[in-house]
C-alpha positions as CSV (number, residue, x, y, z in Angstrom):
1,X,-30.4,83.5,4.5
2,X,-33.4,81.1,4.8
3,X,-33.9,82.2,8.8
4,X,-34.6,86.0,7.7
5,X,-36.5,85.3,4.8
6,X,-38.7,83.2,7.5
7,X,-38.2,85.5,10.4
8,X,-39.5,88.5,8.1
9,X,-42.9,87.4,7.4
10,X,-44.5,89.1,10.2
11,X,-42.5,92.8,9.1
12,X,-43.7,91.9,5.6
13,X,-47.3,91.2,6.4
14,X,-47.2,94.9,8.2
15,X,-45.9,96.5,5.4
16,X,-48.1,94.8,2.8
17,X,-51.3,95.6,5.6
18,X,-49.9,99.6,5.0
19,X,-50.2,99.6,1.7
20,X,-53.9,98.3,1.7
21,X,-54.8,100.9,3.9
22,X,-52.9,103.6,2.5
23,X,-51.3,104.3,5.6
24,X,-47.7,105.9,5.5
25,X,-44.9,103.4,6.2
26,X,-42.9,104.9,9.1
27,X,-41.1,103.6,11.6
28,X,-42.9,104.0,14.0
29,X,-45.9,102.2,12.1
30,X,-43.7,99.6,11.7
31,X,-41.9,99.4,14.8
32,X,-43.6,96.9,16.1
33,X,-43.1,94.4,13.2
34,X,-39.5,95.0,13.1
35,X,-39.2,94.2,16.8
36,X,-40.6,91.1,16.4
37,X,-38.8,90.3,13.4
38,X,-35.3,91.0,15.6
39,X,-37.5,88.8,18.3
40,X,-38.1,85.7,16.0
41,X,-34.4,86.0,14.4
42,X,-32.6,86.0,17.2
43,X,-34.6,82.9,18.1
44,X,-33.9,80.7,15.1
45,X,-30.5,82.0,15.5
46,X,-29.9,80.6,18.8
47,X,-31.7,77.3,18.3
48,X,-29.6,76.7,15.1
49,X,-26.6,77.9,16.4
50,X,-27.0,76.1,20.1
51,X,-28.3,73.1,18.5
52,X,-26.9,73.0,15.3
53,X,-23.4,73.7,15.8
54,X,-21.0,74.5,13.2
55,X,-17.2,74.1,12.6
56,X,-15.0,75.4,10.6
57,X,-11.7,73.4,11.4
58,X,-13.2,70.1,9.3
59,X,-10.4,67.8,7.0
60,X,-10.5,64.2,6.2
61,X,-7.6,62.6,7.5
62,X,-5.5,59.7,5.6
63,X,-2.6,57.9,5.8
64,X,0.6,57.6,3.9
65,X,3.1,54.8,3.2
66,X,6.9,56.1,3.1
67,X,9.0,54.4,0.6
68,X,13.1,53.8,2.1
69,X,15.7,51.1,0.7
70,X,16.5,48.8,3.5
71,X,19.9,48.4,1.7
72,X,21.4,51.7,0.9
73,X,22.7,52.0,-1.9
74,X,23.2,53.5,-5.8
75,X,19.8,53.7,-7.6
76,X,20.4,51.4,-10.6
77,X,16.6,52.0,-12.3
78,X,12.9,53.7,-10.8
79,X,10.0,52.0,-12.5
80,X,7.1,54.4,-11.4
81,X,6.8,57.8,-11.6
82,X,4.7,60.4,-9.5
83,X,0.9,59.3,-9.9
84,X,1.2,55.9,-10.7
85,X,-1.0,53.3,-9.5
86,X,0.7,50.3,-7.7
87,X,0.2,47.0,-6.1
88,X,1.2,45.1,-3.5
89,X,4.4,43.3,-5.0
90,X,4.9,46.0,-8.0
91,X,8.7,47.4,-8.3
92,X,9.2,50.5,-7.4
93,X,13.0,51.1,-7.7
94,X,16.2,48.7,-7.6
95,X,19.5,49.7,-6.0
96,X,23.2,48.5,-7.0
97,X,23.6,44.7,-6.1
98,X,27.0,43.7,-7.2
99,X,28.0,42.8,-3.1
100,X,24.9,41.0,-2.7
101,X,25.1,38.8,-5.7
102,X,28.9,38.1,-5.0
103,X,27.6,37.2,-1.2
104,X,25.3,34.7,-3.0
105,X,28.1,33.1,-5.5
106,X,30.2,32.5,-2.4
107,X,27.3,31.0,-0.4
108,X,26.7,28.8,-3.4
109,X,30.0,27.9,-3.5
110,X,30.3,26.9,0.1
111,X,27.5,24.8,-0.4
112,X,28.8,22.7,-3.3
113,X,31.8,22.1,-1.4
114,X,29.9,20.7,1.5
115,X,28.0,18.3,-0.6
116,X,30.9,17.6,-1.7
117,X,32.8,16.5,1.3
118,X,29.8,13.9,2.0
119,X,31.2,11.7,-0.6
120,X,35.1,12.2,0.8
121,X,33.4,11.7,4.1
122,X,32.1,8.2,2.7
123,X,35.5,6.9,1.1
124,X,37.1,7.7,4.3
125,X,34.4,5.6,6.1
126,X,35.3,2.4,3.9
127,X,39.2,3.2,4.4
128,X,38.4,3.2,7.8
129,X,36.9,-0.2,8.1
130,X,39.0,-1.5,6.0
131,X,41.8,-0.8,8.3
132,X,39.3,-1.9,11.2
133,X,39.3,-5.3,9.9
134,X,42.7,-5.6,9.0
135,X,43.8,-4.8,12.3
136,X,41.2,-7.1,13.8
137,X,43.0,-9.8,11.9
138,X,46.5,-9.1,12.6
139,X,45.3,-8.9,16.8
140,X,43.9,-12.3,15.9
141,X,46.8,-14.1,14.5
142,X,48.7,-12.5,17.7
143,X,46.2,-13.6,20.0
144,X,46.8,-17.1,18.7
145,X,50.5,-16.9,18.8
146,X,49.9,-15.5,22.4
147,X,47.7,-18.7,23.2
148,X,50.3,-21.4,21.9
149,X,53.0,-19.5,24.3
150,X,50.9,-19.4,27.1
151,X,50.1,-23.3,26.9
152,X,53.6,-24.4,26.5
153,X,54.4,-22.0,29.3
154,X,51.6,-23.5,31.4
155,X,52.8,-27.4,30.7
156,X,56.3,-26.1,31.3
157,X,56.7,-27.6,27.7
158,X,60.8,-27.9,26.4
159,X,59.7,-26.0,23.7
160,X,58.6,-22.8,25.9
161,X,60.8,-19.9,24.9
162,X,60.8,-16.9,26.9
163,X,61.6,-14.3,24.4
164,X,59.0,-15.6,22.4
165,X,56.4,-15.4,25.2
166,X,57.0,-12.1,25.8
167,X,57.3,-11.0,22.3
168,X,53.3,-13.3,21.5
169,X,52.9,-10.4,24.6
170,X,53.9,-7.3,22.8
171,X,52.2,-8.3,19.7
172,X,49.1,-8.6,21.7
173,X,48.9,-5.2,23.1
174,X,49.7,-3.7,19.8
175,X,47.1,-5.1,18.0
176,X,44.4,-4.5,20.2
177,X,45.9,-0.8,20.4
178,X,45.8,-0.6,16.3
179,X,42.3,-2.0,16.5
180,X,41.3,0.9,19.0
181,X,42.8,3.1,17.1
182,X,41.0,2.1,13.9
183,X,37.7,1.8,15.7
184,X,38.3,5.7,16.7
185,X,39.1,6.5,13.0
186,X,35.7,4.7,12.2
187,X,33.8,6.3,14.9
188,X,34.8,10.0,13.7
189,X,34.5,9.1,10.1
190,X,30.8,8.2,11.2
191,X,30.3,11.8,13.1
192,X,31.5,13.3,10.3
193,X,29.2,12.1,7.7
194,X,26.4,11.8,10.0
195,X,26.6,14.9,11.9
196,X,29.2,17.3,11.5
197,X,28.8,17.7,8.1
198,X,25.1,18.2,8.1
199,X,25.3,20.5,10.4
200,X,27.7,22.6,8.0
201,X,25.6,22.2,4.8
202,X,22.3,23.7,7.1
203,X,24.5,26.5,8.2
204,X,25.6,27.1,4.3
205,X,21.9,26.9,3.2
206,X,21.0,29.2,5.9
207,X,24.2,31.3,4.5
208,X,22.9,31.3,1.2
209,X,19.4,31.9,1.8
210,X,20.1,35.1,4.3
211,X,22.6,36.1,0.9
212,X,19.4,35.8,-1.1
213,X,17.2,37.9,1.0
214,X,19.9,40.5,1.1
215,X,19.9,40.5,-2.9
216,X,15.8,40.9,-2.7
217,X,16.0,44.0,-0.5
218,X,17.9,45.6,-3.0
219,X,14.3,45.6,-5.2
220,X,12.2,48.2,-3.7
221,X,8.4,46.4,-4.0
222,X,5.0,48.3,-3.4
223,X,3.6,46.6,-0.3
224,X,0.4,48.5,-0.4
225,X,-2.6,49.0,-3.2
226,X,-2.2,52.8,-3.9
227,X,-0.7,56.0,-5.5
228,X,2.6,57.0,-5.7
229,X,3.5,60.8,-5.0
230,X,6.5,62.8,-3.9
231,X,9.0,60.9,-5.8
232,X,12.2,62.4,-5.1
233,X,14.4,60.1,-6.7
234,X,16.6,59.5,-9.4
235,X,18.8,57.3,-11.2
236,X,22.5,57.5,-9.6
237,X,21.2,59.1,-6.6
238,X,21.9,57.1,-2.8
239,X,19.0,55.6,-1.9
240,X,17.6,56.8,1.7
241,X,17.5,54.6,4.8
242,X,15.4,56.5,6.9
243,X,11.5,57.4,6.8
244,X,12.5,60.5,7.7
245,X,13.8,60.8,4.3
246,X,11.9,58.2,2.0
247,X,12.4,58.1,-1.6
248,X,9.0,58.7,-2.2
249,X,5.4,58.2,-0.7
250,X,2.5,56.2,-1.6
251,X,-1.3,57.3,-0.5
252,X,-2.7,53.9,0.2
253,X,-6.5,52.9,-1.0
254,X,-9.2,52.9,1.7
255,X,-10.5,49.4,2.7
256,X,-14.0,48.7,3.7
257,X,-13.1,48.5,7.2
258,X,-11.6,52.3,6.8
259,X,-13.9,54.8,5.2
260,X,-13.6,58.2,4.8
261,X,-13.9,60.1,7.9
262,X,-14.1,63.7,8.3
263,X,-12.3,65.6,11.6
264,X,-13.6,69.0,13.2
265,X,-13.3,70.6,16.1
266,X,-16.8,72.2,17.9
267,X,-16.6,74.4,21.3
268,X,-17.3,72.9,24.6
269,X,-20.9,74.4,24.9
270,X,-21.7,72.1,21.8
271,X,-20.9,68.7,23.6
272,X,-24.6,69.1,25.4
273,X,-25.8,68.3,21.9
274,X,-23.7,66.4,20.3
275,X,-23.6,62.5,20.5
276,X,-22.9,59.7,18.4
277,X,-25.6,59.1,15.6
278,X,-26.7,62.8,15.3
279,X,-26.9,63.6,11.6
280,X,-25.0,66.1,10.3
281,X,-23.8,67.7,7.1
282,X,-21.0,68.4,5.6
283,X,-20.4,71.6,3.3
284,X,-18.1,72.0,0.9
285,X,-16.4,75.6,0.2
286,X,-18.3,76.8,-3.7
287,X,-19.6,79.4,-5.6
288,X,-22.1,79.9,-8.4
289,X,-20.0,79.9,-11.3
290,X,-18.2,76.8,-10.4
291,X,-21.0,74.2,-8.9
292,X,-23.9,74.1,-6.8
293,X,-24.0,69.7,-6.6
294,X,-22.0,68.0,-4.2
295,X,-21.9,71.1,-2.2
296,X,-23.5,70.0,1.2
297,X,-22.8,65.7,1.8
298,X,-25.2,64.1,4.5
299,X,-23.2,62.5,7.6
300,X,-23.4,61.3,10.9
301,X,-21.2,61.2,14.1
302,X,-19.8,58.2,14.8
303,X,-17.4,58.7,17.5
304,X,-16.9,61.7,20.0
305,X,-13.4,62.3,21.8
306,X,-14.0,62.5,25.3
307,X,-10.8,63.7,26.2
308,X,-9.0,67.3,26.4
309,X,-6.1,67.2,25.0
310,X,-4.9,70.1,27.0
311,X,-5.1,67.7,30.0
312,X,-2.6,64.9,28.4
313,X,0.2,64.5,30.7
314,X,3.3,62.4,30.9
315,X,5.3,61.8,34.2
316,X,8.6,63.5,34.7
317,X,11.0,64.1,37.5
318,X,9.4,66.8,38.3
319,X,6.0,67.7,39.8
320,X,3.7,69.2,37.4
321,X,3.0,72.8,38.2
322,X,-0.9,74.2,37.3
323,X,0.0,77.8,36.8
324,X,3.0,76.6,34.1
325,X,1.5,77.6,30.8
326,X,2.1,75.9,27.2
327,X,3.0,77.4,23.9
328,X,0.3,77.4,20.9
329,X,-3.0,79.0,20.9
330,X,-4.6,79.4,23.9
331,X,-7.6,82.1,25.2
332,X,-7.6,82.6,28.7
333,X,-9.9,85.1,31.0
334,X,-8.5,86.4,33.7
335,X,-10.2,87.0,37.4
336,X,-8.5,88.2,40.4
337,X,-9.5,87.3,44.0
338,X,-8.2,88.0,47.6
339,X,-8.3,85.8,50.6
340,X,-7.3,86.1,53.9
341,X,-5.3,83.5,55.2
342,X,-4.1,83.8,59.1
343,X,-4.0,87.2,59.5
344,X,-2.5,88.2,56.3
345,X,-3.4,89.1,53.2
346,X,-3.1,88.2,49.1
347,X,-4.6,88.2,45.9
348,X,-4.0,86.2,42.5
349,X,-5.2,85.5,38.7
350,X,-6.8,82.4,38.0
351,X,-6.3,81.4,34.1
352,X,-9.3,79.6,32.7
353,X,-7.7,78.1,29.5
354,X,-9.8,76.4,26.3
355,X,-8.4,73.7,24.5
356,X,-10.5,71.9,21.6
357,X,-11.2,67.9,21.9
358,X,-12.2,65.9,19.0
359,X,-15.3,63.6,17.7
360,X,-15.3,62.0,15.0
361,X,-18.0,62.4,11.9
362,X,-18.8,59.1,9.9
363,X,-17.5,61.2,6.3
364,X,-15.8,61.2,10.1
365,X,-16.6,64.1,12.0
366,X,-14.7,64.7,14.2
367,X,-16.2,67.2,16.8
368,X,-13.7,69.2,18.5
369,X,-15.1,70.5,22.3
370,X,-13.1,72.7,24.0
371,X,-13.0,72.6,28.0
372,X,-11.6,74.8,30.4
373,X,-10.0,74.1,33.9
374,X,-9.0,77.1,35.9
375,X,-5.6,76.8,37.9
376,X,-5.3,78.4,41.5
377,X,-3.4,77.9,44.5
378,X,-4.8,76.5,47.8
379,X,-6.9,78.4,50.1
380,X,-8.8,80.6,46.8
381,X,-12.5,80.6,46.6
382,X,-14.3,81.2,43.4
383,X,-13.9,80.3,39.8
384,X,-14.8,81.6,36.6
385,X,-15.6,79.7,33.2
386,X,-16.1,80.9,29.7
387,X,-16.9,79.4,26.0
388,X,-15.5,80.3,22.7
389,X,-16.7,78.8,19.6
């Protein structure tokens, strides 16, 4: 509105100039004034337009946190409701946990009887000794009985007695067998209490603590500072596994290091002009009788999208093909060409498609450019390339 109030100063000075003079206002008195008025409008109009550019297609983006139960089960109680405020650590919603505590009572249990088993492990230690020693002194006496027979034996003494050799023999191997035996006894009485059984009481702990954690999951906690919205749940209802299907959502607070951002899209002519820093503005959709303040926020690019998403491309097991076209919107322009080619003859269309790519605005502005390729097959000439804003 401001541009023709401006732009109409020089038909307005001719009209006013009329009147002094009494002169008739005509057209064709006036023609003159009007033309320059269309002149100087069209003007500002294309210097704003070319170098002010203007989207429509602006939103500010955020993120949201889905809420799922990482053990499904019955909802037992929901402690928020749609619109509260949570924190990191708050409870959102519990979920039946009579398996998980039982899991716990029975880790707990294992562990008790493991501690327990040190102190049988220790009795069986002294039992073990004990019977160490008291072999050791049976193989001593029969040592020494084996001894006395040997001597006589070797002083061919009347007194030798072959049965009793051989028997001072038998004894002999025995006991040192017996004392083997109870040295083995004492050796994995030793392993048992130093080792084995250590090993079982860490493998209960870790039993008991993976039972615990399993009994946590079942409270749904907040791990985010935000809102709470979409709550779908309900007391008696299965809690959902899947983010796909989250119990409900929570819209996370910015941080410092995440501000507001706002997204649009601008046509490809616009990326001449645009770069990161240019101010901007951003207007917000009012009227009279509902507010004039807060309608139009200052901003400033701070990122530009250099890409065209119509150009994204992932490889396949198949060779892309140019002239294959992709659903969604689209505008294309259409040219037709002929070439020869080795005697013969043929013509084709040429597509020049326009796909929008996106800068971002500090309030984030995204600026959306839209570029065009055209797709042809080998041996055509020519091309042909178009805006749309």
């Amino acid at each position: 509105m401001i541009e023709l109030t401006v732009t109409s100063i020089p038909f307005v000075l001719r009209v006013l100039y009329l009147r002094w003079k009494g002169i008739p206002i005509t057209l064709y008195n006036v023609h003159i004034a009007l033309f320059a008025w269309l002149a100087l409008a069209f003007i500002v109009f294309f210097t704003v337009f070319y170098y002010y550019p203007k989207s429509y297609t602006g939103f500010v983006p955020f993120r949201t946190v889905p809420v799922v139960s990482e053990n499904g089960g019955t909802v037992t109680s929901i402690e928020v409701d749609n619109g509260s405020r949570v924190k990191p650590g708050q409870v959102l919603f519990t979920v039946d946990d009579a398996t998980e505590q039982a899991a716990v009572k029975a880790a707990e249990l294992k562990l008790a009887e493991i501690d327990k088993s040190f102190a049988s492990a220790e009795a069986e230690i002294h039992s073990a000794q004990a019977s160490l020693d008291r072999e050791k002194a049976e193989l001593q006496q029969a040592i020494e009985v084996f001894d006395d027979q040997a001597e006589l034996k070797k002083r061919k003494s009347p007194a030798y007695n072959e049965r009793r050799y051989q028997a001072a023999v038998a004894d002999k191997s025995a006991g040192e067998a017996k004392v083997a035996q109870a040295e083995a006894l004492l050796d994995e009485a030793n392993l048992q209490l130093k080792e084995v059984l250590p090993a079982q009481r860490e493998s209960a702990n870790a039993a008991l603590e993976q039972a615990k954690v399993e009994l946590e999951k079942t409270t749904v906690r907040s791990e985010v500072d935000g809102v709470v919205d979409q709550l779908t749940l309900h007391v008696g209802a299965r809690a959902a596994q899947f983010a796909s299907n989250p119990a409900m959502l929570i819209i996370p607070d910015r941080d410092k290091a995440h501000p507001k951002r706002v997204l649009a899209g601008f046509a490809q002519v616009a990326r001449s002009v645009l770069y990161v820093g240019m101010p901007a503005e951003v207007a917000c959709d009012t009227n009279f009788n509902v507010a004039m303040t807060d309608a139009v926020l200052p901003a400033r690019i701070t990122a530009i999208q250099p890409e065209i998403a119509a150009g994204q491309v992932a490889p396949t097991g198949r060779l892309l093909e140019p002239r294959s076209s992709r659903s969604g919107a689209r505008w294309s322009c259409c040219s037709r060409w002929s070439t020869r080619s080795i005697g013969s003859s043929w013509s084709m269309a040429a597509a020049v498609s326009y796909r929008p790519t996106t800068a971002i605005f500090p309030t984030g502005f995204s600026a959306t450019s839209w570029a065009g390729s055209a797709s042809s097959r080998p041996g055509v000439s020519g091309s042909k390339s178009g805006s749309r804003s």
